[in-house]
Structures are given as C-alpha cells and as structure tokens.
C-alpha positions in Angstrom: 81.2 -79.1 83.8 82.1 -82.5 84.7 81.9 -84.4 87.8 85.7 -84.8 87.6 86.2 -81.4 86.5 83.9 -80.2 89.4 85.4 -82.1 92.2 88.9 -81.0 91.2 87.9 -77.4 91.5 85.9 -77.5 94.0 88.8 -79.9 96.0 91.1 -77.1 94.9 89.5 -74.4 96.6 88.3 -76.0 99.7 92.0 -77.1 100.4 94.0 -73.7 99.7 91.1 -71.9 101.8 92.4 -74.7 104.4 96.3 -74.3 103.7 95.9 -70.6 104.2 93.9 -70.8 107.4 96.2 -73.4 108.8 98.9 -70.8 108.9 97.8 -68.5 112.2 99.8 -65.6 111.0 98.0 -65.0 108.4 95.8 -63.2 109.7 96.2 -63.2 113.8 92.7 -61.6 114.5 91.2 -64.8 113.4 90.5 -66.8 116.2 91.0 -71.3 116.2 87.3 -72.3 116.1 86.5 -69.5 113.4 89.8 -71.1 111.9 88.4 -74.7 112.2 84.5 -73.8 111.3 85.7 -72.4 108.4 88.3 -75.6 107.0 84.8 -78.1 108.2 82.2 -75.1 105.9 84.8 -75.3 103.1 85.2 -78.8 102.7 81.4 -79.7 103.7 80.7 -77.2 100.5 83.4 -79.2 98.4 81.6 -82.1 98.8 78.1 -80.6 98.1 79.1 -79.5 95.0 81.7 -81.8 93.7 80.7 -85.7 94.8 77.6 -87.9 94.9 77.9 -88.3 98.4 74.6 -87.7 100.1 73.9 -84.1 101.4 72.8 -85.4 104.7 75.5 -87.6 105.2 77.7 -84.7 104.7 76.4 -82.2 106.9 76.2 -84.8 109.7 79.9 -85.5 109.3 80.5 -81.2 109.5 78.3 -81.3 112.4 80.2 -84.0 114.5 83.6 -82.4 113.6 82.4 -79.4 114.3 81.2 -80.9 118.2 84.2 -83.2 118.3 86.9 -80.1 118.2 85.0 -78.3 120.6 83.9 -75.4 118.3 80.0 -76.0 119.2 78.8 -78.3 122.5 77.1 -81.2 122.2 74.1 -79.7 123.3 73.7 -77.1 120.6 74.5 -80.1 117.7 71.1 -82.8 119.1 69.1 -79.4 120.8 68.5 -78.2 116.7 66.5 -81.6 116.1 64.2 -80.1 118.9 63.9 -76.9 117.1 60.1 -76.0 116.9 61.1 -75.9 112.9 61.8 -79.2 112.7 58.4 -80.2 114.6 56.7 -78.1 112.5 58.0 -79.8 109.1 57.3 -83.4 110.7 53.8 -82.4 111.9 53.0 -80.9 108.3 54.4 -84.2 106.8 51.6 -86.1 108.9 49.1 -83.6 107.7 49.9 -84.3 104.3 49.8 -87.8 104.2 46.2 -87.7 105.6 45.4 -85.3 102.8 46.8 -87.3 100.0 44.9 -90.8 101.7 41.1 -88.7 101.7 41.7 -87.9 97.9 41.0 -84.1 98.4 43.9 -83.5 95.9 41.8 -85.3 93.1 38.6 -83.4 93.9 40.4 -80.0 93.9 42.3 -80.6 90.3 38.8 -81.9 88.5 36.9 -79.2 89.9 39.7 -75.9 89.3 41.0 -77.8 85.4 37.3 -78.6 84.8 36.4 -75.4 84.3 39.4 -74.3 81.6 37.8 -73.6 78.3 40.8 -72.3 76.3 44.5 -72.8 77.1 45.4 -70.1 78.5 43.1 -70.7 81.0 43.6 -74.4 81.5 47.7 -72.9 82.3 46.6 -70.4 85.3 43.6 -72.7 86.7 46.5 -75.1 86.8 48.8 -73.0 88.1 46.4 -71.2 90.8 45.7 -75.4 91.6 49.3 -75.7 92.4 50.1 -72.6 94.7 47.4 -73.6 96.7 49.4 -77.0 97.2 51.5 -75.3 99.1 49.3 -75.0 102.2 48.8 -78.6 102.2 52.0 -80.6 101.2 55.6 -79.1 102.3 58.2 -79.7 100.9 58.7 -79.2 96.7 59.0 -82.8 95.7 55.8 -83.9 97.7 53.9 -82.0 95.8 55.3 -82.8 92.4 54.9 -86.5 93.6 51.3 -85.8 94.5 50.8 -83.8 91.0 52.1 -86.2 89.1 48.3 -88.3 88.8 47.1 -85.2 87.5 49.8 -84.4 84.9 49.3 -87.6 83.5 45.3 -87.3 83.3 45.6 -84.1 81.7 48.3 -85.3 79.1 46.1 -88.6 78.3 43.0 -86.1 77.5 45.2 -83.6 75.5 47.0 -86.7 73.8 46.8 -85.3 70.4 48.1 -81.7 71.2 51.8 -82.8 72.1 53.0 -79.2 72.5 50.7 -79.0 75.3 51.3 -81.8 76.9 55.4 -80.4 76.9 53.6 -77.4 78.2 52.0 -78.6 80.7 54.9 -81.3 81.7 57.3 -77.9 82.4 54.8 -75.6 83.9 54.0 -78.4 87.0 57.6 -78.1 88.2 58.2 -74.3 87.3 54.8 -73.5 89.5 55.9 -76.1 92.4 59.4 -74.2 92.6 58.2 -71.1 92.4 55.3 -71.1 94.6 57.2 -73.0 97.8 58.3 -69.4 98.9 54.5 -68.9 99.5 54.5 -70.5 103.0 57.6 -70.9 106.3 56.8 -74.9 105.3 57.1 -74.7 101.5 60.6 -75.8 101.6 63.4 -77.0 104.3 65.8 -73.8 102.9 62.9 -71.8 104.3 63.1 -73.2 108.4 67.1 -73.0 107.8 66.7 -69.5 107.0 64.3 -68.8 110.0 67.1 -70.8 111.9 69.7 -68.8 110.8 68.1 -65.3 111.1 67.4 -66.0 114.9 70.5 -67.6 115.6 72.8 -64.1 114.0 70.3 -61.2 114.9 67.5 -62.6 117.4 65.2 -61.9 114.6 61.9 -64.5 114.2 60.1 -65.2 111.3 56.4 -66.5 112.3 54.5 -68.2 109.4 52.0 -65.7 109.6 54.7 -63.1 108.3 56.4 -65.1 105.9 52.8 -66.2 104.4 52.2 -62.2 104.4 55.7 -61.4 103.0 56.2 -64.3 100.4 52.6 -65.6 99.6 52.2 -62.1 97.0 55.6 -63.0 95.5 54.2 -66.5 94.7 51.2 -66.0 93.2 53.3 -63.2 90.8 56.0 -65.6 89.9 53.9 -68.4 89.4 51.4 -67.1 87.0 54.3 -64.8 85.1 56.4 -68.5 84.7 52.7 -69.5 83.4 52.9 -67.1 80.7 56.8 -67.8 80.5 56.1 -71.5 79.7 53.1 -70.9 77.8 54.9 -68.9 75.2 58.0 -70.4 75.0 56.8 -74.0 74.1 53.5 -73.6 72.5 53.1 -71.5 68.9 50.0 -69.3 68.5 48.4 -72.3 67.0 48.4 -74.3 69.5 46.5 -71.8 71.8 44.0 -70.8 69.6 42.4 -74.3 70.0 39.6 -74.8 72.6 40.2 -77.5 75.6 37.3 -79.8 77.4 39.1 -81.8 80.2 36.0 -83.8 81.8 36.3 -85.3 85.3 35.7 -88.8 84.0 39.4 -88.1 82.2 40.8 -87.4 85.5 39.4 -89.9 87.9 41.2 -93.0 85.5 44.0 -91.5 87.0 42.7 -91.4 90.4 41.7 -94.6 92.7 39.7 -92.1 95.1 36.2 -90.7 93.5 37.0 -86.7 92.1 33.1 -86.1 92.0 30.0 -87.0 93.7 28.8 -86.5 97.5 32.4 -86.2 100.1 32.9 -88.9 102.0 33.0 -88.5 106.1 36.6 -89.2 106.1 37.0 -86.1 103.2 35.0 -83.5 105.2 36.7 -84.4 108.3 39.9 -83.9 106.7 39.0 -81.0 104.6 37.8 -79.2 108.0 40.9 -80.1 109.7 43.1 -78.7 106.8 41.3 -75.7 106.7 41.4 -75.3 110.9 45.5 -75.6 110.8 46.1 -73.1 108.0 43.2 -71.0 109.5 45.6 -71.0 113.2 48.6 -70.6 111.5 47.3 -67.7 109.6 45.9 -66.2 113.0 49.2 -66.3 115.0 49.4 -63.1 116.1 45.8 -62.9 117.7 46.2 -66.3 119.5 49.9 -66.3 120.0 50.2 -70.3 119.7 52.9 -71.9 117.7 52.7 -73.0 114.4 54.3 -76.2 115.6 52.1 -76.7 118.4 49.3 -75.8 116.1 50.4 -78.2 113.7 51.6 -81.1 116.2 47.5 -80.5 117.6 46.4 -81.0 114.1 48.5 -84.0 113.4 47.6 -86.1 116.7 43.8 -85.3 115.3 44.2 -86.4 111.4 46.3 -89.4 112.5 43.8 -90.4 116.0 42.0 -93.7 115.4 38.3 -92.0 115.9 38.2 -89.0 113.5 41.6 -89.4 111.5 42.3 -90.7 107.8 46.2 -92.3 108.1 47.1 -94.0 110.7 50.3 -92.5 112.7 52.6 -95.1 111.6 52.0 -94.9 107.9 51.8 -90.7 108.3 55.2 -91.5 110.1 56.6 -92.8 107.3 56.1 -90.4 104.9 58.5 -88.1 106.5 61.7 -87.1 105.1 64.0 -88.1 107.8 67.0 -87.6 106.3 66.1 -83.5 105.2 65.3 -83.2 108.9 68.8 -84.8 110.1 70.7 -82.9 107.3 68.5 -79.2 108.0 69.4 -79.8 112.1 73.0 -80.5 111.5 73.0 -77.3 108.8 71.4 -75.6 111.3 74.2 -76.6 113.5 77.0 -75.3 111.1 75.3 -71.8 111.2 75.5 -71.4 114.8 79.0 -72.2 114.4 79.7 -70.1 111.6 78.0 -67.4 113.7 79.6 -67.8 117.0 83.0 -68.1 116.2 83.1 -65.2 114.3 83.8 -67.3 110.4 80.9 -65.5 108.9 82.0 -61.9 110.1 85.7 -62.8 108.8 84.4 -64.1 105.7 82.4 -60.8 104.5 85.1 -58.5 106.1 87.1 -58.5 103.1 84.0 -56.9 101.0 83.5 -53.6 99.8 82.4 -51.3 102.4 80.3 -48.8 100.6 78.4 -50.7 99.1 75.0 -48.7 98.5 71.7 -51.3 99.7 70.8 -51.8 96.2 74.1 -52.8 94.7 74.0 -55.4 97.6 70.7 -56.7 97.0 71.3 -57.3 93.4 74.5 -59.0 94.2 72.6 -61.3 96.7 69.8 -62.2 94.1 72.1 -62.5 91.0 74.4 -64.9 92.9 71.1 -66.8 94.4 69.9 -67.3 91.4 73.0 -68.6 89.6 73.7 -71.3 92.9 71.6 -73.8 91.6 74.1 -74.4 88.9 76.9 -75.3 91.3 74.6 -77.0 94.5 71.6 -78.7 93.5 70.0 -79.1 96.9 67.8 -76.0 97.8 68.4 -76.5 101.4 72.3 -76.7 100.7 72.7 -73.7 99.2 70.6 -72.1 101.9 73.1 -73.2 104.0 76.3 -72.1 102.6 74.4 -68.8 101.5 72.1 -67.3 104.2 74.9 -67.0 107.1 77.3 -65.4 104.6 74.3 -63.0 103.4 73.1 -62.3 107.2 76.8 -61.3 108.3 77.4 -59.3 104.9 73.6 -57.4 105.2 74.7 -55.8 108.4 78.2 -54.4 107.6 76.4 -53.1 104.0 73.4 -51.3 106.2 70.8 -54.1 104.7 68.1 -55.8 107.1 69.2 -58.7 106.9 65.6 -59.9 107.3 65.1 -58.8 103.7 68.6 -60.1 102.6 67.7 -63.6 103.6 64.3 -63.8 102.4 65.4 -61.9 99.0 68.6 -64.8 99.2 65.7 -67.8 99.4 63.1 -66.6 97.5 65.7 -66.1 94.5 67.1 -69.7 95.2 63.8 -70.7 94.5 64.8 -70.4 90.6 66.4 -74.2 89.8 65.0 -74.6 86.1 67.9 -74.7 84.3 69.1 -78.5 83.9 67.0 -81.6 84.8 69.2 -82.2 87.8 68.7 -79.0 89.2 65.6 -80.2 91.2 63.6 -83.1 91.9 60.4 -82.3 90.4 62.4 -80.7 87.0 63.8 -84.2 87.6 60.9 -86.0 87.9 58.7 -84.5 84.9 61.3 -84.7 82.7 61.0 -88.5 82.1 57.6 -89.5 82.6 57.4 -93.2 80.9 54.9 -92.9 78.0 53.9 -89.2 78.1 56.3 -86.9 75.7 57.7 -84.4 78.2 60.4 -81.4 77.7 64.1 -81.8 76.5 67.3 -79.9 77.6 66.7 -77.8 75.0 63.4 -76.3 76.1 64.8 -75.5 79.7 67.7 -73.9 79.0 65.2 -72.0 76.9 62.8 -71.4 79.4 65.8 -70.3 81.7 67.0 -67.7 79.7 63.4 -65.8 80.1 62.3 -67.3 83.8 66.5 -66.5 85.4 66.4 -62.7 84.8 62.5 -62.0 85.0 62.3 -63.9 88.6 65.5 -61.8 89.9 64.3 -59.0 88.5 60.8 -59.6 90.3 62.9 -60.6 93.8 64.5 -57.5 93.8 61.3 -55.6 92.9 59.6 -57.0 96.1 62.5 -56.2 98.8 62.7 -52.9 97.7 59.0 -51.8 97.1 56.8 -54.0 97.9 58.2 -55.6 101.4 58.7 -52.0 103.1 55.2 -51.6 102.6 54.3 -54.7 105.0 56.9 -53.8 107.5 60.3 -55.0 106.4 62.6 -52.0 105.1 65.0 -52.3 103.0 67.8 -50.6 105.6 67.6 -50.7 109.3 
C-alpha cells in the first residue's frame, strides 16, 4: 500500500471514529474526555501510520491536546519524564556508551566467532554474541549500530561465500529484534508496557521478572530464527564448507585491540558492567531500583577517576527524542485509562471469549502491526492499553496479555522499513546483503513460528514462573 493510499485510509477512519463520537447521543454512557481522548488516540494513530511526520513530534502534539482540554493535568503530562523508566533508559544509554569507548564489544565478537569451525556454528556463536548484547546496549538500533563493525569483518573474511555473507547480513537484525524482549531495557515498547500495566491494574514489572519471564523466550527465538535464516538463504552446499574467522580479520574492523592483555580502562568497565546487571538481577534480595542501580552505575563509568566517556559525550548518545515521545505515550495511556476510552473501546467485543481464543487474537494481530506502524514503541502504544482493558473483561491476566502483546511485536522482518536495523543491513555500501525477496521469504517461516512460540510461552511456560494465564 501506498503512502497516499495509506493516509487516505487511515484519514478515513480516524475522522468517522471522530464524526461518530462528536455526536453525544450516540452512545450517552460515554463520557467528554473518554470522547475527546479517543478523537486525540485516533488521529495521533492516523498519523503514525499514514504520514512521515515524526513519531515523537506526534505524540507530543496528543499529549498537549490531551493537557490543554483538560482530559489529563499538567502534572501527569511533565511527571512521566520523571518516571523511574525513563531514568533507567538514560542511565543504561550512559552505560553503553562507556562500553562501546573501552572496545569490550570487539573483544567479545573475536573471542565467541573465533571459535566457529563450521557454519552452523559460526550462526549460533553469533547469535548467542548478540543476545548477550542485550544486557549491555538498550535499545534495538544501538546494537545493530554497534554490530555493524563486526558484520562487515565477518563478510570481508567470508568474501568468497556470498550466500553467507546474505546469511549473516539477515541473521544480525533477526537476532537483535528478537532477543530485545530478553531484558525491561531491550526496547522503549518494553518501559511503555511497564508504564501501562501500572497505570490500568497497579501491577509492576521489575527487571528482575521480566529478565526471568522474557530472557528464555529470547534465547528460543533467537537461535530457532538462526536456523530460520540459516536454511532459507544458504543451500546444503554452502554449509557443508568449513569456516576459520581469525582475530586479525576482525580487528581491521576495529580501532580498539580484540586480543592481547585488557587494558585498565577495559577491566574497569567490564567489572562495572558486570556489577549493574549483577544488581539488577538481584532486585528482590536488595530491594534497590533498577534506575537507581543504573543511575549509581552511570555517575561511576562516566566520573573523571575510574570512568571511560566522559558525561557529556555519554550524554549525547542518548535518544532524546524516544524518551520525549515514550513520556508523552505514556501520557496518552493514562488518559486512555482514566477516562474510561479503553474500557469503551473493548466493550463492544465478544464476551465469551475462552483465554486462549484471546491470546491468539492478541499475538496474531501483534504480529501483523508492524505492517501498518513501523515504530515498535508506537504500536505498543496504540496496542497494550487496548489489550490491558480487553484482558480483564475476557478473564486474561493482563500481565501475560501485555507481555504476550510485546514480545509478539517483537516480529518486524517483513519489509526493510519495518525496523531500523532490517533498515540498516539491508544496504551496507560494498558488502552484498539480502533483497525484498529473501525477507518476505524469511517472514513467511519466522511470522507464524514466533507467534506460535509467544503463545506457547504464556500458556505453558509463564504459569510455571508465576504468571497464570487467568487470574
């Protein structure tokens, strides 16, 4: 579809859900600011999906109309940038830059790829290499940004196996989608959902239990979209032959060493790194926030004795604009919430609908949004208060209907636009990379076999770590 044809639909929709609302008899239970919170979510969604305005801009412009009609106080639209969420994404940001300064990243790929003797091998030491990215770098197109140095080494030493090098060039983004639901920092969709859930049901999602809940799911998706790439672009042929990457071949690609004795400023780091994630993963014995844990960590990697970035450069690595445009989603969801939208907007829906029916509902339609909003944390937007509000009339926790929502959302493979690192490593200059052809390929096996896996983790695998299915 179009960009035309999109906006016209989308245009369409948002202004006859508008038209109807505008007339109060319509349906007299439904009060003015659920009537106005819906016109501003309608409209805000129009122009995700239908113009090239940017996301943030748009949610910023819901937020304030939202504020200036009175729907939500001022106070509730500047108190989300003060969410611990939102420190905990900046903090992480600073933690990342004084990663990617030390080199650590370069050390880690020769020593985990070095070792790959056959293909197969070289796909799940790369693809174990990348989960564990997740720790370190949030967001999903910081760590296809920090990847990308090691792509390229590995396609220059593999040169004369182009199949493998289109391999390789689609399993780096697959794995860096996939593997984001592994950590609460993996992705900005993932704080809106934490947002969301405690705003509509008082529910909290600590990294601890996201890491325990989605962390399993990551490592399975990631290493079945291994095998999902590595079959669909390579021919027996071209895994039978043996691979040698040697850490020389990597470190022309790097301007920090990837072997030989750590520097101070690397085991300092390292030991820092390894402190954070060790406190985050300890919550529940120490009881300290995440984002206190993480603001302590990044005062230390950025403090002029024993830190590696200064806190003005670490400063500037941080995405700004995903923080204004999560705080002002946020926002929108405690409107939607409050006013009663999202209960009107799931009242019309069966009622007897059994928990599994819903679920696969949820997850089919997750799956399928990336198609109409390419932003991750937009669709987790416009989805998770409509999933939360529907979960509770259909009998569903609506702590696994929101996670089950995300973690499906995670799937954005099927155009190049979809996401920024499909984006990215789909036109790298001198390297052959993959075509249309081979995602909408890859899509056909990766949509279905990543629902499929979703849906078998809420209802089997999530009640055994203490989220039920039903509440």
């Amino acid at each position: 579809m179009t960009l035309n044809l999109r906006l016209a639909a989308a245009l369409c929709a948002a202004l006859s859900l508008c038209a109807l609302l505008a007339v109060p008899a319509n349906d007299p239970a439904l009060g003015g600011d659920a009537r106005l919170t819906l016109a501003v979510f309608a409209l805000a969604t129009c122009a995700w999906i239908g113009t090239p305005i940017d996301d943030t801009y748009i949610a910023l412009g819901a937020g304030l109309a939202l504020t200036a009609t009175g729907v939500i106080s001022s106070d509730t639209l500047f108190g989300t940038l003060g969410d611990a969420t939102v420190w905990l994404l900046i903090c992480a940001f600073v933690l990342a830059a004084a990663v990617a300064r030390t080199g650590l990243a370069g050390r880690a790929a020769a020593f985990l790829v070095g070792g790959a003797r056959t293909v197969r091998q070289l796909t799940h030491l790369t693809t174990a290499a990348l989960v564990v990215t997740a720790f370190a770098v949030p967001a999903t197109s910081g760590r296809a940004a920090l990847a990308l140095p090691v792509f390229l080494a590995l396609a220059k030493a593999l040169a004369d196996r182009r199949r493998l090098v289109v391999m390789l060039a689609l399993l780096f983004p697959t794995v860096i989608l996939l593997s984001a639901v592994a950590t609460l920092i993996g992705a900005g969709a993932h704080l809106i959902t934490v947002s969301v859930l405690w705003e509509a049901t008082g529910d909290r999602i600590g990294f601890t239990q996201w890491l325990l809940l989605g962390l399993p799911l990551a490592v399975t998706s990631s290493h079945l979209a291994a095998e999902a790439v590595l079959l669909t672009t390579t021919r027996r042929a071209d895994r039978e032959g043996p691979v040698h990457i040697t850490a020389e071949e990597i470190q022309r690609h790097s301007d920090r060493p990837v072997t030989g004795p750590w520097t101070q400023a690397e085991k300092r780091c390292a030991l820092l790194l390894a402190t954070v994630v060790s406190l985050w993963c300890s919550e529940p014995l120490h009881h300290v926030s995440p984002a206190v844990v993480a603001l302590i960590g990044a005062v230390v990697a950025s403090s002029p004795a024993l830190g590696t970035v200064g806190l003005k450069d670490a400063l500037k690595t941080v995405p700004w604009s995903l923080l204004l445009f999560m705080a002002a989603t946020m926002a929108m969801g405690v409107a939607l919430a409050d006013s009663g939208a999202a209960r009107w907007l799931v009242s019309g829906l069966p009622g007897h609908v059994g928990p599994a029916v819903f679920l696969g509902v949820v997850v089919a339609v997750s799956t399928a949004a990336h198609l109409v909003l390419q932003s991750r944390s937009a669709r987790s937007s416009v989805l998770v208060p409509l999933v939360v509000a529907a979960a509770v009339g259909a009998g569903v926790n609506p702590v696994t209907a929101a996670l089950a929502s995300t973690a499906a959302a995670g799937f954005c493979h099927t155009l190049p636009a979809s996401a920024k690192p499909v984006t990215l490593f789909s036109d790298v200059p001198g390297v052959p990379t993959y075509t249309p052809r081979d995602l909408l390929r890859l899509s056909a096996v990766l949509a279905p076999l990543t629902a499929a896996l979703v849906l078998f983790f809420a209802a089997a695998v999530w009640p055994l770590l203490g989220v039920p299915v039903t509440r």
